[in-house]
C-alpha positions as CSV (number, residue, x, y, z in Angstrom):
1,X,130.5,77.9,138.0
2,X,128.8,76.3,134.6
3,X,129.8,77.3,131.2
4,X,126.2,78.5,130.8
5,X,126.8,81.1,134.1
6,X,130.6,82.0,132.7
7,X,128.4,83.2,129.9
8,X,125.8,84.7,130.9
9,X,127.8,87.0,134.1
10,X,130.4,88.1,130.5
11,X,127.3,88.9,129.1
12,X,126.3,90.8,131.8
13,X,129.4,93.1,131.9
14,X,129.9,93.1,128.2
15,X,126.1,94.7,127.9
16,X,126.7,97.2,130.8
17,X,129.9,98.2,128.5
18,X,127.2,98.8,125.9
19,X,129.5,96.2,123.9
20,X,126.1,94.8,122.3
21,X,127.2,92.7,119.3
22,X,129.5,90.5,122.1
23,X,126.7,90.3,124.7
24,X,124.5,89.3,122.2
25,X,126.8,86.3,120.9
26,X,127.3,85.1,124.9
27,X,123.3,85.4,125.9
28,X,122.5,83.0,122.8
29,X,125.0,80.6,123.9
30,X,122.9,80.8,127.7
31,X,119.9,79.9,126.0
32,X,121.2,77.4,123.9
33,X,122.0,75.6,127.5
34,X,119.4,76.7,129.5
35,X,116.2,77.3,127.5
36,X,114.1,79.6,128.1
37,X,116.4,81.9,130.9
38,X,114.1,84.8,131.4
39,X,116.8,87.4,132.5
40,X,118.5,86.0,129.1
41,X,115.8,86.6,127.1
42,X,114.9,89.8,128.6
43,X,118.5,91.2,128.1
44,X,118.5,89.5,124.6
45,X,116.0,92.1,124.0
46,X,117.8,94.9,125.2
47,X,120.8,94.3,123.4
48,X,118.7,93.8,120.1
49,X,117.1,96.9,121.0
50,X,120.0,98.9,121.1
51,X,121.3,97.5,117.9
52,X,118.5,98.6,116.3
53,X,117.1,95.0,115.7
54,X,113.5,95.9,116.6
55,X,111.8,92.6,115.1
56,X,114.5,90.6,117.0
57,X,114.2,92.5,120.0
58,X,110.3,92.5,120.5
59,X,110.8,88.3,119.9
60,X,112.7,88.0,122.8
61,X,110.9,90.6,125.1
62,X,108.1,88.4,123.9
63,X,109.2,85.5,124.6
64,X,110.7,86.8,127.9
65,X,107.4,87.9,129.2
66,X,105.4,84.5,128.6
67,X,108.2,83.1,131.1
68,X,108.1,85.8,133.6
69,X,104.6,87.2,133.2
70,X,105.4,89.3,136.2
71,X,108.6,91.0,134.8
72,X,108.1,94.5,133.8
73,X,110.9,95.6,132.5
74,X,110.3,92.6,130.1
75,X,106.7,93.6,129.6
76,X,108.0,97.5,128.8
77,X,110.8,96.6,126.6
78,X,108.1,94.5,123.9
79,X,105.9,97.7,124.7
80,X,108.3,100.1,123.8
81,X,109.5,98.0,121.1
82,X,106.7,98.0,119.2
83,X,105.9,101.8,119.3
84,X,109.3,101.7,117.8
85,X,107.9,99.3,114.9
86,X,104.8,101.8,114.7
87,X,102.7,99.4,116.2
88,X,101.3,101.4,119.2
89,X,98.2,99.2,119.1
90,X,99.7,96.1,119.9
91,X,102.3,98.6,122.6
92,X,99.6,98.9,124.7
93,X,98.5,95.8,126.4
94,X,102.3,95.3,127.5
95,X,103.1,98.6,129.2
96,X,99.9,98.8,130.9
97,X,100.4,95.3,132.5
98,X,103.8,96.4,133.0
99,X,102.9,100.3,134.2
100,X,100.4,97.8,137.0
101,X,103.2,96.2,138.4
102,X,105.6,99.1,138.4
103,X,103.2,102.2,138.3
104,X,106.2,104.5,139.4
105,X,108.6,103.7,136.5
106,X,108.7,107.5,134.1
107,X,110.0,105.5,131.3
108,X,106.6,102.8,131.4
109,X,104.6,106.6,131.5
110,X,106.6,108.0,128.1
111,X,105.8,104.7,126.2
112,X,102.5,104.5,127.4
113,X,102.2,108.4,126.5
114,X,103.8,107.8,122.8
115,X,101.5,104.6,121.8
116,X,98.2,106.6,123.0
117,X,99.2,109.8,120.6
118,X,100.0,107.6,117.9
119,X,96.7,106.4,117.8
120,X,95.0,109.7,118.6
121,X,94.1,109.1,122.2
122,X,95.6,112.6,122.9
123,X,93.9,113.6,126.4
124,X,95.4,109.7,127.8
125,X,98.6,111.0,126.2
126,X,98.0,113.9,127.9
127,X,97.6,112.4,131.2
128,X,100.4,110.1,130.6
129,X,103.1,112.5,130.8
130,X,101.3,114.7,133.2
131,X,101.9,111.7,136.0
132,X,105.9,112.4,135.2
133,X,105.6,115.8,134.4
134,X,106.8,117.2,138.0
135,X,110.2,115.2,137.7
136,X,110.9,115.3,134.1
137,X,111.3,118.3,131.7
138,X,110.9,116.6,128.4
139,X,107.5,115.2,129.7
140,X,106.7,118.9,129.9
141,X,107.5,119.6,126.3
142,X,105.7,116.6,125.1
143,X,102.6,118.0,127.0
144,X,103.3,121.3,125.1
145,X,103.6,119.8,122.0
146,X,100.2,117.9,122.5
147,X,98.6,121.0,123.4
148,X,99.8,122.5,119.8
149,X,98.1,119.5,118.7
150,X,95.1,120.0,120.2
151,X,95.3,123.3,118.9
152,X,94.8,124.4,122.6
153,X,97.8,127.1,122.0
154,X,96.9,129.7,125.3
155,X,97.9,126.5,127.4
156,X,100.8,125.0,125.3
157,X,102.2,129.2,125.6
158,X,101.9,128.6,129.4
159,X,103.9,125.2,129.0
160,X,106.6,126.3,126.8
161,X,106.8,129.6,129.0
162,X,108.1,127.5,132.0
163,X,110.1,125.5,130.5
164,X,111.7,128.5,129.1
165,X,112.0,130.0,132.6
166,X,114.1,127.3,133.4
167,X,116.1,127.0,130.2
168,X,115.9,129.7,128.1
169,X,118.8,128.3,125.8
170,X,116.5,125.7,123.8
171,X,116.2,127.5,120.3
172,X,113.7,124.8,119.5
173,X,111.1,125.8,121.9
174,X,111.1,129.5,121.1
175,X,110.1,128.6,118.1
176,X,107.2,126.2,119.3
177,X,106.5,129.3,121.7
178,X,106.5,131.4,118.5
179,X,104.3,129.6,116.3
180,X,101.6,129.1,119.1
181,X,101.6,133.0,119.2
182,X,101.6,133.1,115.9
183,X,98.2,130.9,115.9
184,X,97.3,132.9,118.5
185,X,97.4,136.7,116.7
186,X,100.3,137.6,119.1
187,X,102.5,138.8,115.9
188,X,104.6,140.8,118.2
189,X,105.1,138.4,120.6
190,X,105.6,135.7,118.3
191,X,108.3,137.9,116.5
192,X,109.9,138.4,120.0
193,X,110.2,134.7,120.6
194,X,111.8,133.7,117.1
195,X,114.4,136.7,118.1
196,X,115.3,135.1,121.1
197,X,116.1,132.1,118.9
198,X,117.6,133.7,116.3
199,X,120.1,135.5,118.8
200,X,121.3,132.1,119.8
201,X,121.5,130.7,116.2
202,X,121.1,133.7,113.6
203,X,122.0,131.3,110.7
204,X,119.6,128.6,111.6
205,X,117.0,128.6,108.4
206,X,114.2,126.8,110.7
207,X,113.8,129.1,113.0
208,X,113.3,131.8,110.0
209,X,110.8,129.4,108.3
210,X,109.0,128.9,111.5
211,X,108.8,132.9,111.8
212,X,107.5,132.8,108.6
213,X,104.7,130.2,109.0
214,X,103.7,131.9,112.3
215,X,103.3,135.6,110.8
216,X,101.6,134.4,107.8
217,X,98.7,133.0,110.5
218,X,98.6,136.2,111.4
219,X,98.1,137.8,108.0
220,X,101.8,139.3,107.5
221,X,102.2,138.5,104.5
222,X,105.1,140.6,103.2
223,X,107.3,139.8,106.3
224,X,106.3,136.3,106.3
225,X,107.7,136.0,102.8
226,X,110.6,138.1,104.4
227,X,111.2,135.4,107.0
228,X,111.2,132.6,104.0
229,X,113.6,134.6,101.5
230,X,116.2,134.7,104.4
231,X,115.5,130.9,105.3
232,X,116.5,130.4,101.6
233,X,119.2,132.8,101.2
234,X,120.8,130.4,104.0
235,X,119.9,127.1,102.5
236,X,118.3,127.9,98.9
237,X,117.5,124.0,98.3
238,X,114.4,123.6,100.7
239,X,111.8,122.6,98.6
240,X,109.6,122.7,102.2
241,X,110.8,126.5,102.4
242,X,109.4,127.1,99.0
243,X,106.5,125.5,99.6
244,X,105.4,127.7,102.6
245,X,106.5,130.7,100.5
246,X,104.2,129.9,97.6
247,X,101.4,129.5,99.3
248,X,100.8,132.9,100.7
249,X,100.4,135.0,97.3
250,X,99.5,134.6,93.8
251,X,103.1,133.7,91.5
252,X,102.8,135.8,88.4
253,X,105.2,135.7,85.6
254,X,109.1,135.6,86.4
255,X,108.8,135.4,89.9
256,X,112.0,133.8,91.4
257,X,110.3,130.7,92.7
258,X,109.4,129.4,89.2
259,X,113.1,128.9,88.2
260,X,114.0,127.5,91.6
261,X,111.6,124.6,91.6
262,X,111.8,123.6,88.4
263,X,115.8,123.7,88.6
264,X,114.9,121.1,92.0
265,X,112.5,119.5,90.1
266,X,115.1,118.5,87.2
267,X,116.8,116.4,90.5
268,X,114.1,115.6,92.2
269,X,115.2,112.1,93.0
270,X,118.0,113.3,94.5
271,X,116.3,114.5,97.8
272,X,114.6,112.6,100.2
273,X,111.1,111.5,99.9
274,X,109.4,113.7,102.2
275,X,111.1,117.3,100.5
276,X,110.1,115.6,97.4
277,X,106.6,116.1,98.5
278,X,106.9,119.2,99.6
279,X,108.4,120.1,96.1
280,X,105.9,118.8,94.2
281,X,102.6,120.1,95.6
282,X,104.6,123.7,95.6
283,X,105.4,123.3,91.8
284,X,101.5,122.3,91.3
285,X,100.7,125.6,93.4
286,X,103.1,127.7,91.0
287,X,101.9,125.9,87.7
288,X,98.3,126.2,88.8
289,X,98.6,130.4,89.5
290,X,100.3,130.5,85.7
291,X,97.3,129.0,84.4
292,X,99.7,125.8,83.3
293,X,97.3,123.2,84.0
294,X,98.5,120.0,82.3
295,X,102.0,120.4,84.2
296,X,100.5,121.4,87.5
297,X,98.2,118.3,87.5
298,X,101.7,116.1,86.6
299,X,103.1,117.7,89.8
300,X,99.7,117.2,91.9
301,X,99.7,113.5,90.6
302,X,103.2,113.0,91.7
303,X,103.2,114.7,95.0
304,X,99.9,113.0,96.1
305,X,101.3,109.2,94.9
306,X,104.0,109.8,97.1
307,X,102.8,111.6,100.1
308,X,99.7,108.2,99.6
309,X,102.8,106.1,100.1
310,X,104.3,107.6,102.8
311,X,100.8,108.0,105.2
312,X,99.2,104.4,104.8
313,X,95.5,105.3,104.9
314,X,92.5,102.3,105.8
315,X,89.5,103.2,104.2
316,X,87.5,100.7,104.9
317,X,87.9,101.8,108.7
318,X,87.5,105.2,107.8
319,X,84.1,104.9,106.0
320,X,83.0,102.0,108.5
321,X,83.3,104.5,111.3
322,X,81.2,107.0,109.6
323,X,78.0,104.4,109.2
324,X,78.4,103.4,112.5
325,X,78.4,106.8,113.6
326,X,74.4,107.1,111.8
327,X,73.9,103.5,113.3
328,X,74.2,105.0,117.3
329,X,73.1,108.1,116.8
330,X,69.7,107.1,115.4
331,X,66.3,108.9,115.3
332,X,65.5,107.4,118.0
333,X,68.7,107.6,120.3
334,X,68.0,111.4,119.6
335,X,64.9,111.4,120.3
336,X,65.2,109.4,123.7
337,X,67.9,112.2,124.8
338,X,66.1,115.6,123.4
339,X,67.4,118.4,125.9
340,X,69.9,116.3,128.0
341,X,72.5,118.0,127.1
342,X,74.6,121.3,128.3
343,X,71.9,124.6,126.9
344,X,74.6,127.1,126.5
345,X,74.0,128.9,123.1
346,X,77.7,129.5,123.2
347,X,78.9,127.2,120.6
348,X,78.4,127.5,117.2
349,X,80.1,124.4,114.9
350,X,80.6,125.2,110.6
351,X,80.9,121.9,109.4
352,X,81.5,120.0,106.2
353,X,84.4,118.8,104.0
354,X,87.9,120.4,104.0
355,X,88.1,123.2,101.3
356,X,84.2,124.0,101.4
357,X,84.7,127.3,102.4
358,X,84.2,126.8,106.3
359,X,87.2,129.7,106.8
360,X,85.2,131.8,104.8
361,X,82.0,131.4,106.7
362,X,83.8,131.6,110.4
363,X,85.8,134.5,108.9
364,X,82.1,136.1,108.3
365,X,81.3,135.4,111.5
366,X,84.0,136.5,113.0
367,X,83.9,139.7,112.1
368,X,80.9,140.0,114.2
369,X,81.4,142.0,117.4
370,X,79.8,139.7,119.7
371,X,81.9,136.9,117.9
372,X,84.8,135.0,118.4
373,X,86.3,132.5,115.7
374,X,88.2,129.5,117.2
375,X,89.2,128.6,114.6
376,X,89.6,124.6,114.1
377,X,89.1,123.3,117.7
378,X,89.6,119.3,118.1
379,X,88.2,119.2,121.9
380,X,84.7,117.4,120.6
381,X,86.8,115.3,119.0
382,X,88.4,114.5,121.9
383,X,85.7,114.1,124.4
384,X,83.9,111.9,121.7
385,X,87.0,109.8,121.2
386,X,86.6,109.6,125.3
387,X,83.3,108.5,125.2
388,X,83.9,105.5,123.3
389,X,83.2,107.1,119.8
390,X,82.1,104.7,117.3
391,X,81.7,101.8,119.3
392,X,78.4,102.9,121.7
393,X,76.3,106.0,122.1
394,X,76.7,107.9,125.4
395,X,74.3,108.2,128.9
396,X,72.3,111.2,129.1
397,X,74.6,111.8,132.2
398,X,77.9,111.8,129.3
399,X,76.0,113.9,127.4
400,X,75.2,116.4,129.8
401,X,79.1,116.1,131.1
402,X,80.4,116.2,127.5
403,X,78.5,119.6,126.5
404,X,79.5,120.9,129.8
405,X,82.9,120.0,129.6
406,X,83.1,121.6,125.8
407,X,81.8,124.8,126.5
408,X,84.1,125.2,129.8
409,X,87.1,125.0,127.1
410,X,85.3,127.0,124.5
411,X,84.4,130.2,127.4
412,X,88.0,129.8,128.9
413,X,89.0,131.2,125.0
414,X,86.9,134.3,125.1
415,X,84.6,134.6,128.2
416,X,82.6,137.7,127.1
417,X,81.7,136.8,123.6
418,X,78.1,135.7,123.0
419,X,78.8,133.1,120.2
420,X,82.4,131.2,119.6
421,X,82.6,129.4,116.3
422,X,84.7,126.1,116.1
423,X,85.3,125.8,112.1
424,X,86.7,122.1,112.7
425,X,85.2,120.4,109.4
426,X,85.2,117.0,110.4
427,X,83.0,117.7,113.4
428,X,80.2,116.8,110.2
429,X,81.1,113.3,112.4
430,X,79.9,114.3,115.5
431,X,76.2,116.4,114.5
432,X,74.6,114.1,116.5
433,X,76.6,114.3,119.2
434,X,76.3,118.0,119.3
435,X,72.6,118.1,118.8
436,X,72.1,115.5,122.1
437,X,75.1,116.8,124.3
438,X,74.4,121.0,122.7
439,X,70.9,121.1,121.8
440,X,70.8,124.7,121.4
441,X,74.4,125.3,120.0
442,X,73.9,126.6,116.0
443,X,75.5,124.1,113.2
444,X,76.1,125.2,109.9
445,X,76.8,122.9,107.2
446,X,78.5,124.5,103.8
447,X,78.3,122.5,101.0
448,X,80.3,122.8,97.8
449,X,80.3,121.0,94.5
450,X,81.4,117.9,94.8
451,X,84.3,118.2,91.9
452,X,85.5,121.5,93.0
453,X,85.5,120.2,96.5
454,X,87.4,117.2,96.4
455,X,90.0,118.6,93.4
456,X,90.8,121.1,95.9
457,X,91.4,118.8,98.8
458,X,93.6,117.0,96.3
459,X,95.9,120.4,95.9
460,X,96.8,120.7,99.3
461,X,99.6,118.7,101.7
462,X,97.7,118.0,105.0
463,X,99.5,118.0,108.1
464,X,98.7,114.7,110.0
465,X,94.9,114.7,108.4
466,X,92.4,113.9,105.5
467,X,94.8,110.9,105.1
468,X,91.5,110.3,102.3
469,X,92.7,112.2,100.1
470,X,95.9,111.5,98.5
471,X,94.1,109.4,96.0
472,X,91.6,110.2,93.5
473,X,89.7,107.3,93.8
474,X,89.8,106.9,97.8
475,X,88.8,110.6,97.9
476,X,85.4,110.2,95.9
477,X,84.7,107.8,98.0
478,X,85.1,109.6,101.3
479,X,83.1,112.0,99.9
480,X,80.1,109.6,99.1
481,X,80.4,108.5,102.7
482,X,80.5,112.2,103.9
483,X,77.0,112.7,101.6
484,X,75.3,109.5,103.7
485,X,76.5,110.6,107.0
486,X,75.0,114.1,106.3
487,X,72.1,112.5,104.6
488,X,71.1,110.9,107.7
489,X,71.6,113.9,109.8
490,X,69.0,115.8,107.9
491,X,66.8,112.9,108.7
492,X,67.0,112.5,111.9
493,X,67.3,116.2,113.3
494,X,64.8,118.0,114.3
495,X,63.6,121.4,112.1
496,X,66.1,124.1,112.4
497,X,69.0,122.3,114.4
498,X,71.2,122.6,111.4
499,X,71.4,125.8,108.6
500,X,72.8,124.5,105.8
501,X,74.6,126.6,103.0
502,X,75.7,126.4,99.2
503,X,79.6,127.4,98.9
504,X,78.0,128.7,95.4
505,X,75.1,130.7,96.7
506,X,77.2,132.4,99.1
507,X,79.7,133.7,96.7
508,X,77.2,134.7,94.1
509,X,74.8,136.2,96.5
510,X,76.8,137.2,99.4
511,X,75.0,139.7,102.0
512,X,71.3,138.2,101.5
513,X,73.3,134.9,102.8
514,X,75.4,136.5,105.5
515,X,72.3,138.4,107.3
516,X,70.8,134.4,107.4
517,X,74.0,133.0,108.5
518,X,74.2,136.1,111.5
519,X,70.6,135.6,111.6
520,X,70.3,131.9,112.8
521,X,73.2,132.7,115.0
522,X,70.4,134.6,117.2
523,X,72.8,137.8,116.2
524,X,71.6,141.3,115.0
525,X,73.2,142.2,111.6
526,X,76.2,144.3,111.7
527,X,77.8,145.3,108.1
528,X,81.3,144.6,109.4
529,X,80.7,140.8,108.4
530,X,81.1,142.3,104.5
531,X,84.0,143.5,105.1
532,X,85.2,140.0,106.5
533,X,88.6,140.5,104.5
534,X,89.8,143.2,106.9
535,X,89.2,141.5,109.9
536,X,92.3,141.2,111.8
537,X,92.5,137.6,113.6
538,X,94.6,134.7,113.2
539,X,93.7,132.0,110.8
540,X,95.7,128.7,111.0
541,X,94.5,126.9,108.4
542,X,95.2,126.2,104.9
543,X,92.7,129.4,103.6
544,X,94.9,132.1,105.9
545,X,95.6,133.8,102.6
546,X,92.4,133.9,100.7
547,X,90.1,134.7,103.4
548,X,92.5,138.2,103.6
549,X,91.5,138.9,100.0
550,X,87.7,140.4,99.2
551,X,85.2,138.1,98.1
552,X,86.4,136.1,94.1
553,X,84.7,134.2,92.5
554,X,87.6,132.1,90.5
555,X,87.2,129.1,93.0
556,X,83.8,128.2,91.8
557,X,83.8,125.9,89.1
558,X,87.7,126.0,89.5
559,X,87.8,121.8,88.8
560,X,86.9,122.6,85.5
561,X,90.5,123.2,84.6
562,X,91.4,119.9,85.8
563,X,88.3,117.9,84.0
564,X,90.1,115.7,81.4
565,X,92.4,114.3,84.6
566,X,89.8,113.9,86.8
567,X,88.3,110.5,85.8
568,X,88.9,108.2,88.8
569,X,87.6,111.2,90.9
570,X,84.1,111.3,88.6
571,X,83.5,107.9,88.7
572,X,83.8,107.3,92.7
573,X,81.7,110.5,93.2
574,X,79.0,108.8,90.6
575,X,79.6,111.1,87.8
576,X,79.2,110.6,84.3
């Protein structure tokens, strides 16, 4: 036996006695002999891996697979690797080669399933884990957890349901269950699960947070604020916790929370990053409700610089995406495609930026007896990712499949109602899509001042979206992009496929506007949708507590506070 198989057999058994540091040292030593050894390289990798070494690690899977182009587990492990690096991009290529020459392998379908999330490919994702799900549990909770994110919550209940059935002892999945009914209206279902949680772990503070997150969706106010008190009698230093709590009611005057968050914020640097966040946006909420403006927009600075940091953002992608978007879906291309689509008059889409008032007008709607709100449902956005979004337009057979498809999901939510609103703002991206593939579903545009719309994008933490705006500058910007895309629509649509509506007008004028609103919805006028305030249905998004309130008028204009700070915002939106 060499000296370069004495070393490479002690490696062996020194890696299998997860002794990786050692195996490490002795695999070197057989390449220094033999070159490129594939099986060295490839275990080189795993033993990197498992240290933690990811840069080292993906260089020798790498390195390993250009020498054995036919070696999967070389081919997962630089897969895997690199979704560990954050790179799902580059993951792919490598574990679907690999998944091709070892399509059975469940741990080739999880890192196949991560990388397509992380870029947002959610229904591959989905089918990703699905091809495991029979043998493997936690595939089943990913698909769940997908589901959540698809804000498709009756299916994720059914998911988290059976995996319940099986193991009812996982605290963390009665409170996934719980939040989903929460989203769903199911308050006393949704209370019902967090118990079960709570029985197994009564001093857990998440689970009471969660409880409170998923009642305040369902307009609970006081309890939910219940639920977050406990959650902070048990761990008082939870800036996240705070944040939550502040956000469903107005803080007056010597409310508790103004003393605790500034007595956080006098250490702020002592927590980590992410709860700094959290505590900073929460202060700017408290400051903002006292009417101390100068210190909440210190606070709003900070929290957005840091939360900009934290979720890298490409802009030029971003607004590329959008002018390529006008660039397919041409006059002509709609033109060429007029009535290929699904005809349902099902579907009706309120469109425009985030914090234009789209809960308002759904919650309008809502209260319509022949209408159901959705609230923000990301399925277009799915089927258009499917279709190739952005980089070609689709058949008139895709079309026809894709409006199809969309209202199958929409019905399957409420099968009697006559009209089902889908509040998702960024769908402002895919109007031409839903004119060609929906020709006769009802889009409503709301549009808000600029200033008030963007400063108020800039006062809210987004979960996993609007990645735009964290920074003033970046945010104008989007905004400008947002005002071509919708320019173009105008444009190119035919009369009537679009109502459009002024934030402003509504609130100063309010039934005159409603009766159009239920009027172009092809709905006789019913005087519940003025008492839209009352209307009992969950709302998960940031707006669950003001659309509960009657109709103010304190948002309008409400930049205005903010003007003298607002310079880099001004100048991207083009104002002087």
């Amino acid at each position: 036996m060499s000296s370069a198989q004495e070393h490479y057999a002690l490696a062996q058994q020194l890696h299998r006695q997860g002794r990786y540091a050692e195996a490490e040292s002795h695999y070197r030593k057989v390449l220094e002999r033999f070159g490129d050894h594939a099986g060295a390289l490839r275990r080189l990798g795993e033993v990197c891996f498992h240290q933690k070494k990811y840069e080292d690690a993906a260089r020798f899977f790498r390195r390993a697979a250009a020498v054995a182009p036919h070696d999967a587990a070389a081919l997962g492990g630089l897969g895997c690797t690199l979704n560990k690096l954050g790179r799902p991009l580059e993951a792919l290529p490598p574990i679907e080669a690999a998944l091709a020459l070892a399509p059975d392998n469940a741990g080739l379908h999880f890192d196949h399933g991560h990388a397509l999330a992380a870029l947002g490919r959610l229904e591959e994702a989905l089918a990703a884990y699905r091809a495991i799900a029979p043998r493997s549990r936690d595939a089943r909770l990913l698909i769940a957890h997908l589901l959540v994110r698809l804000a498709r919550h009756e299916e994720a209940v059914t998911e988290f349901e059976a995996i319940l059935a099986e193991d009812p002892g996982r605290t963390a999945v009665w409170n996934a269950l719980g939040r989903s009914l929460g989203v769903l209206g199911r308050a006393g279902d949704a209370k019902a699960a967090f118990a079960k949680s709570l029985a197994a772990a009564p001093d857990n503070p998440a689970t009471h947070v969660e409880s409170g997150i998923a009642l305040q969706f369902c307009g609970c106010f006081a309890e939910a604020r219940q639920a977050f008190e406990r959650a902070i009698a048990l761990q008082p230093e939870m800036p996240a916790t705070w944040h939550c709590l502040v956000q469903g009611e107005t803080i007056r005057p010597g409310d508790p929370a103004i003393a605790a968050l500034e007595k956080m914020a006098a250490k702020a640097e002592t927590y980590p990053e992410t709860e700094r966040v959290f505590l900073h946006f929460a202060l700017a909420k408290v400051y903002d409700d006292l009417k101390r403006y100068a210190e909440a927009f210190a606070s709003l600075k900070q929290g957005n610089a840091l939360q900009r940091r934290l979720t890298p953002y490409d802009e030029a992608a971003e607004t590329a995406l959008l002018r390529n978007i006008a660039v397919l879906f041409s006059a002509d291309f709609l033109a060429a495609h007029a009535g290929a689509g699904d005809a349902s008059e099902v579907p009706v889409f309120i469109v425009g930026m985030p914090r234009s008032g789209t809960t308002l007008i759904e919650q309008l709607l809502a209260s319509h007896p022949e209408v159901v709100g959705a609230g923000e449902v990301s399925d277009l956005a799915e089927i258009f990712d499917a279709l190739g979004a952005g980089k070609r337009g689709p058949s008139a057979a895709e079309l026809k499949q894709t409006g199809a498809r969309y209202v199958q999901r929409l019905r399957a939510k409420a099968p009697q109602a006559r009209r089902i609103t889908n509040k998702m703002p960024g769908n402002f991206a895919s109007v031409g899509l839903i004119a060609a593939a929906l020709p006769k579903a009802r889009i409503i545009h709301l549009r808000r001042d600029p200033l008030d719309t963007c400063f108020s994008c800039y006062t809210k933490l987004f979960e996993r979206a609007h990645l735009y705006s964290y920074d003033l500058a970046e945010l104008g910007r989007y905004y400008r992009a947002y005002e071509g895309l919708m320019a173009h629509w105008r444009a190119v649509l035919p009369p009537g496929a679009m109502l459009e509506v002024a934030y402003e007008e509504l609130i100063a004028d309010f039934e005159p506007v409603a009766r159009r609103i239920v009027g172009y919805c092809g709905l006789a006028w019913d005087d519940a949708c003025l008492s839209f305030h009352k209307t009992a249905r969950p709302v998960d998004t940031a707006s669950s507590f003001q659309v509960r309130q009657p109709l103010y008028r304190s948002a309008v204009g409400r930049a205005g506070n903010y003007r003298q700070w607002l310079g880099p915002l001004r100048e991207a939106l083009g104002q002087r």
